[in-house]
N, C-alpha and C positions, 0 to 999 in steps of 0.2 A: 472493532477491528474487522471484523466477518463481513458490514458492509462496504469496508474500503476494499477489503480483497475480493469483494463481488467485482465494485467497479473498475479492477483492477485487470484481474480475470475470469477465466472460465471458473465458476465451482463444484468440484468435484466432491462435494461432500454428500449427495445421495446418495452413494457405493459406500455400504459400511468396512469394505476391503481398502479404502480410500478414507477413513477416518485417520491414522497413524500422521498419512502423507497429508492431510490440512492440519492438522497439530503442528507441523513442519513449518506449515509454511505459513499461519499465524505467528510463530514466533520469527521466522525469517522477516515477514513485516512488522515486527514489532522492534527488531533489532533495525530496520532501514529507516524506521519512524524518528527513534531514538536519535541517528547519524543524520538527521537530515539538520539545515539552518534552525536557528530557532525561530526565527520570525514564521516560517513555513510549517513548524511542529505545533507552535499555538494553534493558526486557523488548521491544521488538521483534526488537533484533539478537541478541539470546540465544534467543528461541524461533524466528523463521524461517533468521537467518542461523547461530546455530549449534545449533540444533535440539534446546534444555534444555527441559523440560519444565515446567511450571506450578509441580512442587513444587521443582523443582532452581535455578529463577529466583529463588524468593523465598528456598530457603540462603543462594544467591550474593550476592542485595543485603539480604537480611536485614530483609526486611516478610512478612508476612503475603502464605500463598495467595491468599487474595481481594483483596490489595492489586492483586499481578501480575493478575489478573483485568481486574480494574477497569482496570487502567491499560493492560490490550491492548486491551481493548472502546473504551476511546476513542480509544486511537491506531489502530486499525480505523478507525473514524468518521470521524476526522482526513483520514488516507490517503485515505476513500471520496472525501471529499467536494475533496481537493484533487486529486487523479487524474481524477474527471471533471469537474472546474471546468476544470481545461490543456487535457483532452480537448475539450473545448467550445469552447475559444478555437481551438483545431487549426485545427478542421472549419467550414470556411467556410458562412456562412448564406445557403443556398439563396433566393432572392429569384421569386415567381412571378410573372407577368403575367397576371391575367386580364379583360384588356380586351381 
């Protein structure tokens, strides 16, 4: 998981003040992985979590290279956008005064 959320985002896990908050948000990608298609959940956990390769995924489920392609580049997208969607809701919104 630690290198999809590399590819995913910035990683903030060299500040040990920042360990808590990547705890967070491994399991926030681990819940968006879960929610994603399944056809798009296969070639995820076969290229990050067991680390097959583009041509060794599509042997495995038996489509086409470019299908595996296709179907990581949106479960990427997927992932993007629901990892900083939680992110967002985390982090409370700063309210300013300027009166």
């Amino acid at each position: 998981i630690e290198g999809l959320l590399e590819h995913l985002l910035v990683p903030t896990y060299e500040q040990p003040e920042c360990w808590v908050e990547e705890a967070e948000r491994q399991h926030i990608l681990q819940r968006a992985i879960e929610a994603l298609p399944l056809n798009q959940r296969v070639v995820v956990v076969l290229y990050y979590l067991e680390g097959l390769s583009l041509k060794e995924i599509a042997y495995v489920i038996d489509v086409p290279e470019g299908t595996v392609k296709s179907r990581l580049h949106y479960a990427r997208e997927s992932l993007r956008k629901a990892v900083l969607e939680r992110e967002r809701r985390l982090v409370p919104e700063v309210a300013y005064d300027f009166t």
